[in-house]
TORKOLLUM-464451 format. One line per 2 residues: their letters; for each residue x, y, z of C-alpha. Coordinates in Angstrom, 2 decimals, decimal comma. Example, Ala and Ser with C-alpha at 12.3 -4.5 7.8 and 13.67 -1.06 7.14 Angstrom:
TORKOLLUM-464451
as	12,30 -4,50 7,80; 13,67 -1,06 7,14
end
This chain:
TORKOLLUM-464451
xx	0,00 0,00 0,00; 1,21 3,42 -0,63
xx	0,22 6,86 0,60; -2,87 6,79 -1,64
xx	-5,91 8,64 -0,51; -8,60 5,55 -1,47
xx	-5,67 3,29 -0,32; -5,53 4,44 3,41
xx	-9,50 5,01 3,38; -10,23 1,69 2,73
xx	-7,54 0,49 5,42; -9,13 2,55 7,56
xx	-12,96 0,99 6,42; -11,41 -2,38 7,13
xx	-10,75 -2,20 10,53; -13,14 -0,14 11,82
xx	-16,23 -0,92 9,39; -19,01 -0,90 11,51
xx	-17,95 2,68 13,15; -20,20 5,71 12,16
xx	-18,49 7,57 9,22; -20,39 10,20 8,16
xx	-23,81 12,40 9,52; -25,33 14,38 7,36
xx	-28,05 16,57 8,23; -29,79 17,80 5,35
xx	-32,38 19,92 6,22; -30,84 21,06 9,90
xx	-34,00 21,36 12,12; -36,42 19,40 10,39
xx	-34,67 15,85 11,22; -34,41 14,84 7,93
xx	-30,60 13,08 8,20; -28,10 10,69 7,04
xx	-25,60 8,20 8,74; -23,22 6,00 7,12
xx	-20,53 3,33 8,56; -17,56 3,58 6,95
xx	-18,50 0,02 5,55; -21,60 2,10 4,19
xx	-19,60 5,09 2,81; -16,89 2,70 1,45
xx	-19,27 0,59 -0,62; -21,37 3,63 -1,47
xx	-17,93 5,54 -3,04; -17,25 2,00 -4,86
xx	-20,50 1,93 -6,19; -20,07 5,35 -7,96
xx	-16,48 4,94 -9,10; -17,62 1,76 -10,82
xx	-20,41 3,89 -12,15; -17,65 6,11 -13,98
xx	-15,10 3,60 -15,26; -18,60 1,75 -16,81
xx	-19,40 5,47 -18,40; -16,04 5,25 -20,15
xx	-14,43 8,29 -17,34; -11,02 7,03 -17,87
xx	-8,52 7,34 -14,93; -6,19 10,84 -15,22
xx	-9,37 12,13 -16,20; -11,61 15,56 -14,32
xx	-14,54 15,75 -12,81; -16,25 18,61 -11,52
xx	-18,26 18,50 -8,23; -20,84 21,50 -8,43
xx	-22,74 20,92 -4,83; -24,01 22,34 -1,57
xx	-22,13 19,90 1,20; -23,93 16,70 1,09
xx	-22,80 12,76 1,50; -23,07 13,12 -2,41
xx	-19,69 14,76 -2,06; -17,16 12,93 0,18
xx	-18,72 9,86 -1,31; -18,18 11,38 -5,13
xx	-14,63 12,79 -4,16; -13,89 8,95 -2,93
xx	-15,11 7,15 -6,09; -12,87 9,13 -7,81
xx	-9,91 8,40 -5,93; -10,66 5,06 -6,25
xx	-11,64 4,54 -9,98; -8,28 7,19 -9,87
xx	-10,42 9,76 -11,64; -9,49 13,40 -10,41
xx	-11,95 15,07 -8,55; -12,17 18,66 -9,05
xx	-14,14 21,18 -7,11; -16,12 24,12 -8,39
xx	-17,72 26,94 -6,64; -21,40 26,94 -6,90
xx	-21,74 30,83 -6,94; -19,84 30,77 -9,86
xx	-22,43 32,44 -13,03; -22,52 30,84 -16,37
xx	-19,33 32,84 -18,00; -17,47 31,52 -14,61
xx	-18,16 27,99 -15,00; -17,82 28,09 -18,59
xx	-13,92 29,38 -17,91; -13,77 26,58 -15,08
xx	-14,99 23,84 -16,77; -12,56 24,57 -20,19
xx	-9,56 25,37 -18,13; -10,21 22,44 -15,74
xx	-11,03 20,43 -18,80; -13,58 18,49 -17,00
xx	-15,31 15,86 -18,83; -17,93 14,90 -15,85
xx	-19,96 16,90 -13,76; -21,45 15,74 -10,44
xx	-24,12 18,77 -9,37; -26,88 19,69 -7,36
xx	-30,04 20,11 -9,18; -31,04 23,41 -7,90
xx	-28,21 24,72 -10,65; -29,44 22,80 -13,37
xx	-30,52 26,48 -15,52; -26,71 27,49 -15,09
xx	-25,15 23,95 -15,23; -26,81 23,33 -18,87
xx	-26,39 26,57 -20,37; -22,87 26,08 -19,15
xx	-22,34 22,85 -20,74; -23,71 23,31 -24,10
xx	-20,43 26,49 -24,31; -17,78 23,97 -22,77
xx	-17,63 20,78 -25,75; -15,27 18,47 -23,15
xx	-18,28 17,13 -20,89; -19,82 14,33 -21,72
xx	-20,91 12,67 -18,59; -23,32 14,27 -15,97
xx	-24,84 13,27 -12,90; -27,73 15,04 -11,02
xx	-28,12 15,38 -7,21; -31,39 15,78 -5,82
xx	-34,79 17,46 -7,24; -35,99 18,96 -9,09
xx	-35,75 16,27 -11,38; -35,91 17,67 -15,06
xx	-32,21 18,83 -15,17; -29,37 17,31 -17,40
xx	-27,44 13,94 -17,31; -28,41 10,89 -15,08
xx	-30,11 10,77 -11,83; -27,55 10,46 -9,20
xx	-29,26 7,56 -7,39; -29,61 5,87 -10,72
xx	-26,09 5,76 -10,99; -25,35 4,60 -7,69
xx	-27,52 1,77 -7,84; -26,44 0,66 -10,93
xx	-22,64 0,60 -9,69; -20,90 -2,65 -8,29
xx	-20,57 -2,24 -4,01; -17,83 -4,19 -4,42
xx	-13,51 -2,58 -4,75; -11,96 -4,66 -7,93
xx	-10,56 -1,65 -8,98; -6,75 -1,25 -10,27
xx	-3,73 -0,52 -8,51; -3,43 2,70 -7,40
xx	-0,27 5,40 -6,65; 1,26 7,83 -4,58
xx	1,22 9,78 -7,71; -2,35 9,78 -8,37
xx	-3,25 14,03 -8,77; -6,41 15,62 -6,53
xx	-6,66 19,00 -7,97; -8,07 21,78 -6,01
xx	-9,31 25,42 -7,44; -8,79 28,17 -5,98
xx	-9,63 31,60 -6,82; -7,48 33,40 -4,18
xx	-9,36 37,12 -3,80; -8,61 37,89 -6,99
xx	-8,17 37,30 -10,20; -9,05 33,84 -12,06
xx	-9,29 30,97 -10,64; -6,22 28,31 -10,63
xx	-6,13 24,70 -10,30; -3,59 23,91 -7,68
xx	-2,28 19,90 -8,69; -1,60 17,94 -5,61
xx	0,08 14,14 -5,79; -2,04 12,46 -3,12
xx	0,93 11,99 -1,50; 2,07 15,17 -1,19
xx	-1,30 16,27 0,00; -1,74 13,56 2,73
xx	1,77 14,92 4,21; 1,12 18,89 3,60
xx	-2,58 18,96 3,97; -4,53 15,84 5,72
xx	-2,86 14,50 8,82; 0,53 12,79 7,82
xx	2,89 15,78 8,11; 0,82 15,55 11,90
xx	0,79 19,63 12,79; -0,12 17,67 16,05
xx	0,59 14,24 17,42; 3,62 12,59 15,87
xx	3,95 12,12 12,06; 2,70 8,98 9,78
xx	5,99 7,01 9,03; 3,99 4,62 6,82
xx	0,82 4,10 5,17; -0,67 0,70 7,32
xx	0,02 2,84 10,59; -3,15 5,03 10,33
xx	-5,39 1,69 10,30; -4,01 0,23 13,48
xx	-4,24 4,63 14,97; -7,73 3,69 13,73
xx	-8,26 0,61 15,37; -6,69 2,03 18,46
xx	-8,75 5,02 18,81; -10,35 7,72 17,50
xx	-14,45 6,91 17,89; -14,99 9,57 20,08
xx	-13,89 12,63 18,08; -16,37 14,15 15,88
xx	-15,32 16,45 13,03; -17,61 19,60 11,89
xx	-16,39 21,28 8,79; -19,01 23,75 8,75
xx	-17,53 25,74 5,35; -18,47 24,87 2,11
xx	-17,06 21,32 1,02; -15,84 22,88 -2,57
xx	-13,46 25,19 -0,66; -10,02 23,00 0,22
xx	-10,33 23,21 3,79; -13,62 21,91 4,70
xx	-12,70 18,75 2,45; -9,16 17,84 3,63
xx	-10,85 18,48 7,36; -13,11 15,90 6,79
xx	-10,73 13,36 4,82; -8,27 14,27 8,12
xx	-11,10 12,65 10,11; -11,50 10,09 8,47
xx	-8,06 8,61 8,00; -8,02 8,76 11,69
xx	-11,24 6,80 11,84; -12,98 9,72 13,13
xx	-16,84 10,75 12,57; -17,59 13,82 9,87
xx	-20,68 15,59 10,52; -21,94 18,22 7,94
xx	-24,59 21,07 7,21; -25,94 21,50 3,59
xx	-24,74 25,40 4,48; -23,76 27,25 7,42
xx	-26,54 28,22 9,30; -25,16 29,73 13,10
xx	-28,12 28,06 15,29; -28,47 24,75 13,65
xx	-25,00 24,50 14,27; -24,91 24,62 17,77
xx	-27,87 22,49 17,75; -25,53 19,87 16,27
xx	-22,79 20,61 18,20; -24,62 19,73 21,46
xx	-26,76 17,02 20,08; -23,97 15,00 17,83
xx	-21,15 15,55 20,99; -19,00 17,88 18,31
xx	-15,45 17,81 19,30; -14,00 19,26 16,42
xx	-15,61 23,21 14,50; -13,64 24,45 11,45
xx	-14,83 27,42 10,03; -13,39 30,69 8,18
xx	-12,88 33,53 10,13; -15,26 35,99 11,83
xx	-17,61 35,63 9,52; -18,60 32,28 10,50
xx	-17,29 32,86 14,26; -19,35 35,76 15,01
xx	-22,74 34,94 13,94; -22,01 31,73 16,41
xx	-21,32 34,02 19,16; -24,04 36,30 18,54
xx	-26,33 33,08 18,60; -24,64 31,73 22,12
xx	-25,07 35,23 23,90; -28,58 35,42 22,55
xx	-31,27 32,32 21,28; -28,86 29,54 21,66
xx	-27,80 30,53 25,46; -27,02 27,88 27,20
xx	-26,24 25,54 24,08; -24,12 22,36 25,96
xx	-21,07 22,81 24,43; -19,04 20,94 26,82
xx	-17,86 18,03 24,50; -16,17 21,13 21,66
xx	-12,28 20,57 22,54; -11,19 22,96 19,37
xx	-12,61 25,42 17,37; -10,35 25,97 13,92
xx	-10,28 28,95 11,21; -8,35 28,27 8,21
xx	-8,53 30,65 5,19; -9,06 34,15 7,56
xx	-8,35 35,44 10,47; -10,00 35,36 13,32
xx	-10,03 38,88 15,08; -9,27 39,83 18,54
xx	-12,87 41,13 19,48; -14,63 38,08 18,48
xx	-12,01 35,66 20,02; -12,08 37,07 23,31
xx	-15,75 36,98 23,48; -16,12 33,41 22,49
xx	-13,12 32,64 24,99; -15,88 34,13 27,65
xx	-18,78 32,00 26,28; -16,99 28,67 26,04
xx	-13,46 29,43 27,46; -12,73 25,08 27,55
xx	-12,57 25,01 24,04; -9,00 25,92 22,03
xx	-9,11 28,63 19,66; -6,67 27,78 16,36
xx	-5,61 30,66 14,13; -4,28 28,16 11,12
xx	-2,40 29,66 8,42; -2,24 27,47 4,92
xx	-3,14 27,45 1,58; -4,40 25,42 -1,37
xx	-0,54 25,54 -2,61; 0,80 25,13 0,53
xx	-1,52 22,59 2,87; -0,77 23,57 6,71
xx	1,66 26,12 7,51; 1,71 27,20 11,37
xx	-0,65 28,59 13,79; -0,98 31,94 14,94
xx	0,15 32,75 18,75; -1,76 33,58 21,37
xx	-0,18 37,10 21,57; -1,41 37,75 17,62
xx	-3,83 40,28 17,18; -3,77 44,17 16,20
xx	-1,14 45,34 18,13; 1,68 42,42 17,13
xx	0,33 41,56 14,09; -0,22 37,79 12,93
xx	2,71 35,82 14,21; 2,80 32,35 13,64
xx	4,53 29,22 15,10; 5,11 27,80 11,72
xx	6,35 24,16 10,63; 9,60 22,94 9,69
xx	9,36 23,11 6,26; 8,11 26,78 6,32
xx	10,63 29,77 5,37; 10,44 33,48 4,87
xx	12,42 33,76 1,69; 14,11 36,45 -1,02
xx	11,37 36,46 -3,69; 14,34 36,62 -6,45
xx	16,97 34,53 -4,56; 15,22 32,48 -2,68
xx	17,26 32,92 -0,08; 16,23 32,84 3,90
xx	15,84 36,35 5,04; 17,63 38,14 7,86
xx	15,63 38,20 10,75; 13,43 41,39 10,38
xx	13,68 41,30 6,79; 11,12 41,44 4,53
xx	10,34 38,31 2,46; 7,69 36,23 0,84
xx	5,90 32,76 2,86; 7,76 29,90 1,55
xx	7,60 26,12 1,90; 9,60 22,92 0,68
xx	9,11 19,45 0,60; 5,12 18,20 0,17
xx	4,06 20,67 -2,28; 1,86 21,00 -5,54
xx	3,30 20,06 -8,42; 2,32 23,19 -10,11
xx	-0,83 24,70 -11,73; -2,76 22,82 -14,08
xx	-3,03 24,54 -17,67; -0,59 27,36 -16,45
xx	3,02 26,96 -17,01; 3,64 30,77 -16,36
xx	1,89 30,98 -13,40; 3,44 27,79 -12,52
xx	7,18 28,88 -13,35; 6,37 32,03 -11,05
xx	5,36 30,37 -8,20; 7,11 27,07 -7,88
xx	10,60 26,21 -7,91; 13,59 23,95 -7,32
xx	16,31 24,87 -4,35; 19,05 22,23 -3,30
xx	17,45 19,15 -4,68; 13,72 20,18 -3,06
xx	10,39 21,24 -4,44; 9,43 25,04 -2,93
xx	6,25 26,90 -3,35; 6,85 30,62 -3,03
xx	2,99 32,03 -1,38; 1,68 35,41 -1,84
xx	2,05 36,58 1,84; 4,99 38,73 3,02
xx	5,87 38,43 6,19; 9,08 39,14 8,81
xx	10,74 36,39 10,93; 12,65 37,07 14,10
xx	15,33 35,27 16,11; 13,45 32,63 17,21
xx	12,21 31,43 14,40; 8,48 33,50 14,82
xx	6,53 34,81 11,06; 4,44 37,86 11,49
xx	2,68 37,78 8,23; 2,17 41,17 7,11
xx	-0,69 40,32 4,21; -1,27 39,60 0,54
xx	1,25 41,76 -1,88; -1,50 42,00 -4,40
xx	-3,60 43,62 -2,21; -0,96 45,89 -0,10
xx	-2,00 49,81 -0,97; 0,46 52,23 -1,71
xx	0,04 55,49 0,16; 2,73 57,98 -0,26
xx	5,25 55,60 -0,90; 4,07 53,51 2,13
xx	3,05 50,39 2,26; -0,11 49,90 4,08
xx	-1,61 45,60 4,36; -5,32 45,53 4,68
xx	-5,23 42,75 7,05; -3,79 45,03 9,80
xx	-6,05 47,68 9,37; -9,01 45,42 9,10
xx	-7,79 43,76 12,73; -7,86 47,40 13,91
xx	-11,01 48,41 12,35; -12,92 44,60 14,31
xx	-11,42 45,96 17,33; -13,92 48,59 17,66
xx	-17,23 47,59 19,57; -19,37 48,70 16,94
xx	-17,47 47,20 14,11; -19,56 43,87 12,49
xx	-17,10 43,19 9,89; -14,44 45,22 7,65
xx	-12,73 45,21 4,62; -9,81 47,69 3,51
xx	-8,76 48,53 0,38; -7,09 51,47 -1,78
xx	-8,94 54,18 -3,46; -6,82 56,19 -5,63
xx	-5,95 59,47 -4,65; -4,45 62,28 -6,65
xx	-1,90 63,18 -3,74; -0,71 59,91 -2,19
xx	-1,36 57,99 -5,48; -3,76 55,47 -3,40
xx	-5,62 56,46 0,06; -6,80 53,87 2,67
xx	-10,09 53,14 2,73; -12,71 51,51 5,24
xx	-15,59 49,80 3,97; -17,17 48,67 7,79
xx	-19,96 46,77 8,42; -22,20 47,92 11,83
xx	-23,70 45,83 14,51; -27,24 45,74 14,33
xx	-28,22 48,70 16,30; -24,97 50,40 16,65
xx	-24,44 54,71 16,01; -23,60 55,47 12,94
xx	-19,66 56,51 13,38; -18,00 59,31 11,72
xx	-15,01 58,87 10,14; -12,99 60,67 12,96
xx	-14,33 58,52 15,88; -13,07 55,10 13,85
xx	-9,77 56,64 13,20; -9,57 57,70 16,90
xx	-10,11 54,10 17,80; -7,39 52,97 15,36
xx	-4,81 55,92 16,41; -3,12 53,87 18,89
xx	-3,04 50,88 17,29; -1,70 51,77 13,60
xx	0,86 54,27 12,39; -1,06 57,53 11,38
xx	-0,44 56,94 7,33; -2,24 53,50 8,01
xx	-5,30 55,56 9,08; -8,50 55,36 7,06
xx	-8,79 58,32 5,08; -12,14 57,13 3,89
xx	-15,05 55,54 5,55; -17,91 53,48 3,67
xx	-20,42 51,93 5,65; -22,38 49,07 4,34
xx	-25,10 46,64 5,05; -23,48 43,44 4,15
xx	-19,77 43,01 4,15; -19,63 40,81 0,83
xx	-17,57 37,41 1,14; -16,98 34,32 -0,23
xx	-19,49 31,27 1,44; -16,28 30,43 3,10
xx	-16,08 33,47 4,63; -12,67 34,41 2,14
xx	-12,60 38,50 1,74; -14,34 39,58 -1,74
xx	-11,65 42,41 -2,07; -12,59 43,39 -6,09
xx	-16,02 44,23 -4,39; -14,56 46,24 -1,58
xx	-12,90 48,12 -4,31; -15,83 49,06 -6,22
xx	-18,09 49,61 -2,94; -14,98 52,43 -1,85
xx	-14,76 53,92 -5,04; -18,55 54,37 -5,30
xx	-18,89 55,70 -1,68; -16,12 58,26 -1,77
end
């Protein structure tokens, strides 16, 4: 056996087969549900990649998953690992013109969706010419390809499928904040070490590939998993495969709803929350301190954000709520997997400063060289990493390279690193704003700007501005019943936090910060909602 995703899984459905896998609860509140043993799930994923090898899918080939979070989609992801088709995720806000570029670049030739975008998925389809195979999720009924259940039942339960590889690619799209999106291509076994549990960012390291079955075996039933994110965004699924290749239960919303999932958390015994940032964390606080009061949350042991940050306002307060439960700042990417965690001294004042892994540097961009402590560089990391970008060899060539016999990936985040060994990550170059010839990250002003009490959510941006070439600017989001601030009062707030030329020179207030269902900052929006407000 090698370090093959389907591989391990079905180790790990060996030993433990009649251990509960998977919950879904598809309508939260209304008890409709699902509940699989990973014997179920295991014979339910074979079923479906027999279904594509008998459609003619051939293995190296893509398939696109186009759904809400639903057992459709682990058990669709893990057909294709074993039938060693690549599964490919796609965002489901994504608008015709979108998917059309996604499915062409991707150059999917099956589609597993959910039937609500049938309109979108066909008009889509009929502008891509590659897919020829699609499967349908759920009602209503009348929308292209095959009936999901169809196919299932019409699949063999049964493995019988051909030898599989470390090798085997699991591509994952991601569109960043900006830009188009790009499909980051992972070797499974690169991805098990970097992203899912083997590298082990805690608990000792998988030295090889029949360990995690007897882990399994050993433990492990009493830990439930709650990616509460969208499943097409990276993290939620490599949170749930990391639960299951440690034999682990999964537990999942169709979408995030902040009451239904405290509900779950106190009725399933939830060990485990990931989620994105304040934008997923606050609405859960806001539910503790007011309808869901008293929730039991006694069994939650950690509560994750990977993708954003989670500020210092809404940390403390949840610390107050449930202060048992571990708060984890991750840092990673789709190009990267795990890097670090953030320290519990992170915040406005310090910055983000992360305890980061072995195999993460702060580097020259040009050289590639480590940086002098204090120095400014770009987020680096060697070893487990993508091979590249799929249909993008300059994109690839920029971002990737080779350094004393090792594979690097050179991130988008510049950052500082001190004496011992600590990153403050200062924020995205793409989206730093030049004011005056200073360089001003949105990330710290936005950790200033959630620090206020009447700030819901912010986003920061550059406007331009015919003095400083680009001005900061504040696009805030109230809470419900707060004063309307003047600009003034919100830059006396930040005075003392933030040098005076990272000040807000412009303040926007809006309903609805706009983000990503994971919670990801829609900065092109911000842009346009700053420029507009001015």
């Amino acid at each position: 056996m090698e370090y093959n995703l389907a591989d391990l899984f079905e180790s790990i459905a060996d030993v433990v087969p009649d251990r509960e896998a998977l919950v879904h609860l598809e309508l939260p509140g209304s008890g409709a549900e699902r509940r699989l043993t990973y014997a179920e799930l295991d014979a339910a994923a074979n079923r479906i990649g027999h279904h594509l090898l008998d459609s003619g899918i051939r293995p190296g080939e893509h398939l696109g998953l186009h759904l809400y979070n639903c057992v459709e989609y682990l058990q669709t992801v893990l057909g294709c690992l074993k039938a060693r088709v690549v599964p490919v995720n796609v965002n489901y806000r994504y608008v015709e013109d979108e998917l059309v570029y996604l499915y062409r670049d991707a150059d999917l030739v099956a589609l597993v969706y959910d039937a609500e975008f049938s309109d979108r998925v066909r008009a889509a389809a009929r502008r891509t010419g590659t897919l020829r195979h699609l499967l349908r999720v759920g009602a209503p009924p009348d929308g292209p390809g095959t009936a999901y259940a169809d196919a299932e039942a019409a699949g063999s339960p049964e493995r019988g499928f051909a030898p599989r590889s470390g090798d085997d690619q699991f591509i994952i799209y991601t569109g960043g904040t900006t830009g188009l999106p790009k499909g980051v291509m992972w070797r499974q076994e690169d991805l098990f070490f970097a992203g899912l549990g083997g590298g082990a960012p805690t608990g000792e390291p998988v030295r090889r590939p029949d360990e995690l079955a007897e882990r399994a075996a050993a433990g492990g039933s009493g830990i439930t998993f709650f990616p509460t994110a969208p499943l097409m965004h990276g993290t939620s699924t490599l949170t749930a495969f990391i639960g299951f290749h440690f034999g682990q239960r999964v537990v999942l919303h169709r979408r995030f709803a902040a009451e239904e999932v405290l509900r779950t958390v106190e009725r399933e015994r939830v060990t485990s929350v990931s989620l994105v940032g304040d934008a997923m964390l606050r609405p859960l606080v806001d539910a503790l301190e007011g309808p869901m009061k008293g929730t039991d949350c006694s069994s939650l042991f950690s509560v994750s954000s990977s993708g954003a940050i989670l500020s210092e306002t809404v940390r403390s307060r949840f610390r107050e709520l449930v202060p048992h439960t571990l708060l984890l700042n991750n840092f990673g990417s789709s190009e990267s997997g795990f890097n670090g965690t953030a320290t519990e001294d992170a915040g406005a004042r310090r910055g983000l400063r992360l305890q980061v892994n072995s195999r993460t540097r702060v580097v020259d961009p040009v050289t590639h060289e480590p940086v002098a402590a204090g120095e400014t560089g770009r987020v680096a990391q060697c070893g487990h990493v993508p091979l590249g970008y799929y249909n993008d060899p300059a994109k690839t060539a920029e971002t990737f390279f080779e350094k004393d016999g090792e594979r690097w990936v050179l991130l988008g985040d510049l950052a500082t690193v001190d004496e011992d060994g600590v990153v403050t990550v200062l924020g995205r170059g793409s989206q730093c704003i030049n004011t005056g010839g200073e360089k001003v990250f949105p990330e710290e002003v936005e950790q200033a700007l959630k620090s206020h009490p009447d700030v819901y959510d912010a986003l920061v941006t550059g406007v331009p501005d015919e003095r400083w070439g680009h001005q900061v600017a504040a696009v805030v989001q109230l809470r419900e019943g707060a004063p309307l601030p003047s600009l003034e009062d919100i830059r006396a707030h930040c005075r003392d936090r933030l040098a005076g030329y990272k000040l807000p020179r412009r303040l926007v207030i809006t309903e609805t910060i706009q983000r990503s269902p994971s919670g990801k900052a829609d900065y092109r929006w911000a842009r346009e909602i700053a420029a507009a407000g001015g």
